[in-house]
C-alpha positions in Angstrom: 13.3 -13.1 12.6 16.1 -10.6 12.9 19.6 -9.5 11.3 21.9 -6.9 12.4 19.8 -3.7 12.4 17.0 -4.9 10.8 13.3 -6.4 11.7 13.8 -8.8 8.2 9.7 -9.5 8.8 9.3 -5.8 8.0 11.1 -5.9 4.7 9.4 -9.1 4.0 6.0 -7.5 4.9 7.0 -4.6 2.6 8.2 -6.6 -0.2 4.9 -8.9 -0.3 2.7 -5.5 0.1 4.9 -3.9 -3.2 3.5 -6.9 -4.9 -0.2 -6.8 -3.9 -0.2 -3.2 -4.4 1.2 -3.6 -8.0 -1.6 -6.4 -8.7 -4.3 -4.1 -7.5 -2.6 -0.6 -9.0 -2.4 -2.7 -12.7 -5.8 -2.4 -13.7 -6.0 1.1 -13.3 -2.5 1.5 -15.4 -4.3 0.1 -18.5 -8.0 0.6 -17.9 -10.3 3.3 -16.6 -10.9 1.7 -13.5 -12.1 4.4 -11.7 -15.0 4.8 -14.0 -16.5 1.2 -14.6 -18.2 -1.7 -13.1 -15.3 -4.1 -13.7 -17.2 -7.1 -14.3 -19.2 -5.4 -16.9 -16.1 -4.1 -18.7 -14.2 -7.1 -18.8 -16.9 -9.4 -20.0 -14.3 -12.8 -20.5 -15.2 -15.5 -17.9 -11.1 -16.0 -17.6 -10.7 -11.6 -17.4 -14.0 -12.2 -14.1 -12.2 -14.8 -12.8 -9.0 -13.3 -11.8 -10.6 -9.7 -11.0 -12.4 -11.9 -8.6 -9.6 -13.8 -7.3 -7.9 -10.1 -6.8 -11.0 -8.4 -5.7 -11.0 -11.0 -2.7 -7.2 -11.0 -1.8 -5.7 -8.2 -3.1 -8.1 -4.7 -3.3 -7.8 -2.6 -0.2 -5.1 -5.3 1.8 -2.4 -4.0 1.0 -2.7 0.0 1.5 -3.8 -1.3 4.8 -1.0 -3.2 5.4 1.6 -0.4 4.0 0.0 2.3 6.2 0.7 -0.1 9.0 4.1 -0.8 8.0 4.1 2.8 7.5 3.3 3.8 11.2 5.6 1.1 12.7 8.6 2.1 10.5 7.6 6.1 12.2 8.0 4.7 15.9 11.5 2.9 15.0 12.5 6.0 13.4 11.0 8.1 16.4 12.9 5.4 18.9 16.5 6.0 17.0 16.4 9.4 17.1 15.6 9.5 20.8 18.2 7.2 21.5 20.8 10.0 19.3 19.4 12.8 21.3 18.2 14.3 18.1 14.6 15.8 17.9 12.3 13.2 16.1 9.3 15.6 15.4 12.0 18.0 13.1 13.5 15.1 11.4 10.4 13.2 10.9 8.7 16.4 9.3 11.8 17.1 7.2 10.8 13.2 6.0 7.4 14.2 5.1 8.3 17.3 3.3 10.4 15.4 1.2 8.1 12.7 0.8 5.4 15.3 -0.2 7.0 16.6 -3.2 8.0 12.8 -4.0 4.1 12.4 -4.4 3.7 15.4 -6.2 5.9 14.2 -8.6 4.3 11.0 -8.7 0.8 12.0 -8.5 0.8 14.7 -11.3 3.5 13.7 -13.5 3.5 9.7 -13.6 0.1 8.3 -12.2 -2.7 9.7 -10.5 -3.5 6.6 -7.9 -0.6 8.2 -5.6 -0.4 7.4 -2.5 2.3 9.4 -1.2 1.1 12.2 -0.8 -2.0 11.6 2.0 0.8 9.4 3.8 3.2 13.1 3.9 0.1 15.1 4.9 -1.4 12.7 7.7 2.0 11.7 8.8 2.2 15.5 10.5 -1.0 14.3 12.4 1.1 11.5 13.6 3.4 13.4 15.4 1.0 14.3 18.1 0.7 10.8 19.1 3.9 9.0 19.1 4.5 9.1 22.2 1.4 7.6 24.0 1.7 4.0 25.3 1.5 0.6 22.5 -2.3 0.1 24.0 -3.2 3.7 23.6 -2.2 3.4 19.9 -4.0 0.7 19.3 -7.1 1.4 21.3 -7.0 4.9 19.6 -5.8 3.7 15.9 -8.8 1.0 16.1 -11.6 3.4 17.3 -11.1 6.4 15.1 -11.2 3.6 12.0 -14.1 1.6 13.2 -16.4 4.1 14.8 -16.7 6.2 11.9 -17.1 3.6 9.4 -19.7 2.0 11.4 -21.9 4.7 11.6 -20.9 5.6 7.6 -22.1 1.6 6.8 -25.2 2.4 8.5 -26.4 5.7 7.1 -25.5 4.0 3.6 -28.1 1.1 4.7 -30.7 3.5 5.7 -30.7 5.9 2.6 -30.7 2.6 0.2 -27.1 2.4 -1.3 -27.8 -1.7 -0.7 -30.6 -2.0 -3.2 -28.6 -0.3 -6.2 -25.9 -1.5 -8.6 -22.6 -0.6 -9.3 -22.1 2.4 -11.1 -20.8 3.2 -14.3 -19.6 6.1 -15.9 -19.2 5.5 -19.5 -18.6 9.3 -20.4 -15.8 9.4 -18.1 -14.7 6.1 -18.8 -14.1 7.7 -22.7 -12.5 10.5 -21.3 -9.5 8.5 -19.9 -9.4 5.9 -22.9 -9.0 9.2 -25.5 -6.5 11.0 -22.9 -4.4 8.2 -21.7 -4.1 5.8 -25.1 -3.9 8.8 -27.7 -3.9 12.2 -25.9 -0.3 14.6 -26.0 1.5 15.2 -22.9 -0.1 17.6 -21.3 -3.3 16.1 -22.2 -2.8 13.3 -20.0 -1.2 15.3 -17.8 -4.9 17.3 -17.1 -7.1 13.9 -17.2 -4.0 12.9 -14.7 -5.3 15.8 -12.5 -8.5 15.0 -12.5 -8.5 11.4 -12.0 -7.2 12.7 -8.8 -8.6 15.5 -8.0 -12.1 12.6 -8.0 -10.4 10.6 -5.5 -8.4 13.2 -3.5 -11.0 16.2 -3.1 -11.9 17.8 0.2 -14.8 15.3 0.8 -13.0 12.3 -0.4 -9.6 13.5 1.8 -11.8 12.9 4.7 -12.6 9.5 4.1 -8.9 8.6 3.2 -7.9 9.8 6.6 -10.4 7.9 8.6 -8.8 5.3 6.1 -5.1 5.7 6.6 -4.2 7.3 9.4 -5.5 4.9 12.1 -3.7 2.3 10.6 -0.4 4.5 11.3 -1.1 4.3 14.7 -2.3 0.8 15.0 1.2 0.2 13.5 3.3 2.2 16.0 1.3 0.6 18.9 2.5 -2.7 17.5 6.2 -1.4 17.4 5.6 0.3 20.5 4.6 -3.5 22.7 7.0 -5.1 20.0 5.2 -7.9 19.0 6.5 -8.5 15.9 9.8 -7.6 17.1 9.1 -10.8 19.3 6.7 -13.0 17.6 7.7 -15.8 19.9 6.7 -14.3 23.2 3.8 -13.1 21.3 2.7 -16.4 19.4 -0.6 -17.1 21.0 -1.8 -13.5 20.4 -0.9 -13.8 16.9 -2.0 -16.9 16.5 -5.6 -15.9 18.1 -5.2 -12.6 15.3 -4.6 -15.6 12.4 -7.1 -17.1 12.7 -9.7 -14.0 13.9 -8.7 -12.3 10.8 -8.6 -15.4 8.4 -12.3 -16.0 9.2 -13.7 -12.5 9.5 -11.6 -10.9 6.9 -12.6 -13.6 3.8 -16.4 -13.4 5.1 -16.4 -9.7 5.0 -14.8 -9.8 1.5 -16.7 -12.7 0.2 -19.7 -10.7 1.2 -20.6 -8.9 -2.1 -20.3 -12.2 -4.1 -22.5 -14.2 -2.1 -25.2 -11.5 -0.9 -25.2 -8.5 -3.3 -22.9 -6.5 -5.3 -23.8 -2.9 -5.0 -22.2 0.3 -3.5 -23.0 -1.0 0.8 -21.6 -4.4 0.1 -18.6 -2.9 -1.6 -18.3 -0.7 1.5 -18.0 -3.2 3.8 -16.0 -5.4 1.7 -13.0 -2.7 1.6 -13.4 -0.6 4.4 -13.9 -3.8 7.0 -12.9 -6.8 5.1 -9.5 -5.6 3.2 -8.3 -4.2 6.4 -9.1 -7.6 8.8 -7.3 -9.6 5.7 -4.3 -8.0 5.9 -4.2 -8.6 9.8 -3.7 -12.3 8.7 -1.2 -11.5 6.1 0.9 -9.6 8.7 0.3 -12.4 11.5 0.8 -15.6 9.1 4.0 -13.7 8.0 5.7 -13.0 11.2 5.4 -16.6 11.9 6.2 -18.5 9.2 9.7 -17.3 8.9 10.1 -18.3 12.6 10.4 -21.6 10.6 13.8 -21.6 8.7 12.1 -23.4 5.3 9.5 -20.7 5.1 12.1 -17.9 5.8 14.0 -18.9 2.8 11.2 -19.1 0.7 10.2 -15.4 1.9 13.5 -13.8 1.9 13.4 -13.0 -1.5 10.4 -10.0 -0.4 12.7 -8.6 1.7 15.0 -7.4 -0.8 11.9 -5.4 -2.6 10.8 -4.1 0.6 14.2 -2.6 1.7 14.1 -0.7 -1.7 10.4 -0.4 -1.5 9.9 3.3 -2.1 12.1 3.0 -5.5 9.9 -0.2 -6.3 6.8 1.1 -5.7 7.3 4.5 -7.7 9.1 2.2 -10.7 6.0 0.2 -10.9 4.2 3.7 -11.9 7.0 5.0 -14.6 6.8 1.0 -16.2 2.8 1.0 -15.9 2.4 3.9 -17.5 5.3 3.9 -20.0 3.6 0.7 -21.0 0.2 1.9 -21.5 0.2 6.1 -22.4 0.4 7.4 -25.6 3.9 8.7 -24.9 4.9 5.4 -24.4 3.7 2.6 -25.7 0.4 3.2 -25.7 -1.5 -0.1 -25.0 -4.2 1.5 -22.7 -7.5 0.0 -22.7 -5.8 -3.0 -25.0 -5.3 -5.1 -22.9 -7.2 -7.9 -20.7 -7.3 -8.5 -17.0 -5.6 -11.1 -17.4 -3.2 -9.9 -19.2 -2.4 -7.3 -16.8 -2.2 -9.6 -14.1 0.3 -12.0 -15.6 2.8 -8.8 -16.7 2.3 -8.0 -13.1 3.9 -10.9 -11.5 6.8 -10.7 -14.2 7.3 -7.0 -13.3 7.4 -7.8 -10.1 10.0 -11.0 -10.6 12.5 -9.1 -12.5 12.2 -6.2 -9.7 12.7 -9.2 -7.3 15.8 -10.2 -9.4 17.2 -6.4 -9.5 16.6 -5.7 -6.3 18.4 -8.3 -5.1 21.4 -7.5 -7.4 21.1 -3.8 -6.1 21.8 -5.0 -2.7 24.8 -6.4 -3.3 26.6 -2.9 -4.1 24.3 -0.5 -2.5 23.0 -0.3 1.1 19.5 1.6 -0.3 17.4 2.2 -3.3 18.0 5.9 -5.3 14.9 7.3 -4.2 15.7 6.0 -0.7 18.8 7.9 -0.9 17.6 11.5 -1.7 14.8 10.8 1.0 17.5 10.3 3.7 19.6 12.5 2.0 17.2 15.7 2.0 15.6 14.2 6.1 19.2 14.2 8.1 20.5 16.5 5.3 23.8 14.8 5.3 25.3 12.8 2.1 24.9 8.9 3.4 26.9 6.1 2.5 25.8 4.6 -0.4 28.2 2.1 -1.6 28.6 -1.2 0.3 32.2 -1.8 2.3 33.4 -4.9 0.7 32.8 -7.6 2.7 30.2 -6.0 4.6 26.8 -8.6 5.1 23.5 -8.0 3.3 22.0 -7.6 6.7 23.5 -4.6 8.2 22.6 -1.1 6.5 
């Protein structure tokens, strides 16, 4: 379903990925998460229950489904600037330049589990294939994701990552509760680093690529045939991806719980399952709010994701603020389930807001500088009274 200038399945898509990201980012605002067997450290059967629950349909969906929404948001951009005359490869790398130093911000100065940053730096990859045909995009987007990973599940068979457990790491799990929950500033600002620096190091960068990047152009090859532009025309394909992705994506991340859990399982779990879940996600989406009940009941997403840059890095300052010693300093005392349930109400009162924002403003602040600092003109921030919510 459309408005005036806007795909509102997009915004939906990016307002109900805000929220998923935020359930799966929460753990790691109040808990060393990057350390620990989860199900070890959180020992309640309540806390196991609902890291389970998230485990299944939250962990490693969403980042998929951003990096998609990422990619198709690219080719529109690419498609408006052609249509201008204007050169899209200059603006768009103006865009990640700014979005760069966004997650540099972000990464070293607010929360380590940034995700900016690798979408600035593999977005200049991008530019070398936006203009290939939709099937090309997909065709290319799916094999350098699959290929790799296949070949990475099998050498993790062979060498006997499926017979171990999970690791822990208590010493570093003792690092982060002493830095984060009474460290000083700068402190947390070095155990900030290197939380990281563990996820984002040369080796690891190469992973997240063959993790993110694909997507990008699996998502411009759907903007490119413009099936979710058109979910009608296209119902029986995404009908055929509902169900395909409902079936294969809970088996695949189901698959720890009823085979093993160890480091393979969790491997296929994420890397397979989390990205085949939020294929249904996306395809139940598009064509529920074909149906006018089910697009009210959704609509309420879209206002997040039309701010969803300014969401996203507010869900870092609160998580944070909450949890660090220079703010409230509640790290490592709370539960899962805790966290979850001050999840949902950060993201209902950032529902709430955003939709209040809206009403004055055409874009979030953060939105702002970005376009701001891309087409380096001042744009129009105010709303003309009058004007619709649906034209920006």
């Amino acid at each position: 379903m459309q408005e005036p200038d806007r795909i509102v399945s997009i915004d939906i898509l990016r307002g109900f990925s805000i929220l998923g990201i935020l359930l799966v980012n929460m753990p790691s605002f109040h808990a060393p998460l990057l350390y620990i067997d989860p199900l070890a450290w959180w020992e309640d059967k309540h806390d196991q229950f609902w890291y389970i629950m998230t485990d299944i349909f939250a962990q490693a969906s969403f980042y998929p489904l951003f990096a998609f929404l990422f990619g198709f948001g690219a080719f529109l951009s690419a498609r408006k600037a052609e249509r201008k005359g204007k050169s899209f490869p200059l603006l768009f790398s103006r865009r990640l330049f700014v979005l760069l130093l966004i997650g540099c911000i972000h990464a070293f100065f607010i929360w380590h589990g940034d995700i900016l940053i690798n979408y600035a730096l593999f977005g200049f990859v991008f530019i070398l294939f936006y203009r290939m045909s939709g099937t090309s995009l997909l065709i290319i987007g799916s094999g350098i994701y699959v290929i790799p990973f296949l070949l990475l599940a099998f050498l993790m068979w062979k060498s006997g990552l499926g017979e171990i457990g999970i690791p822990n790491d208590l010493e570093g799990a003792r690092q982060s509760m002493e830095a984060y929950r009474a460290g000083s500033f700068m402190e947390i600002v070095q155990q900030r680093f290197q939380d990281w620096y563990l996820v984002n190091n040369a080796a690891a960068s190469i992973f997240l690529f063959l993790s993110i990047f694909p997507l990008f152009l699996v998502g411009a090859g759907f903007a490119k045939i413009g099936i979710l532009e058109k979910p009608l025309h296209y119902k029986k394909i995404l009908m055929i991806i509902l169900a395909a992705s409902l079936a294969a994506g809970l088996s695949l991340k189901l698959f720890p719980y009823y085979s093993s859990r160890n480091p393979l399982a969790s491997f296929i779990q994420d890397q397979f399952g989390g990205p085949i879940l939020s294929l249904f996600y996306l395809s139940s989406i598009t064509l529920l709010i074909e149906k006018k009940r089910f697009y009210m009941l959704l609509k309420p997403f879209s206002s997040v994701g039309r701010l969803s840059m300014s969401n996203y890095l507010l869900q870092s300052v609160l998580g944070t603020f909450l949890f660090y010693s220079y703010g409230l300093g509640y790290y490592g005392n709370i539960s899962f389930s805790t966290g979850m349930m001050l999840a949902v109400v950060i993201f209902m009162i950032q529902m709430a807001a955003s939709r209040v924002w809206l009403q004055y403003f055409r874009m979030g602040p953060v939105e702002y500088l970005w376009r701001l600092f891309t087409y380096l003109e001042k744009p129009a921030l105010g709303r003309i009274q009058g004007q619709p919510r649906g034209k920006s």
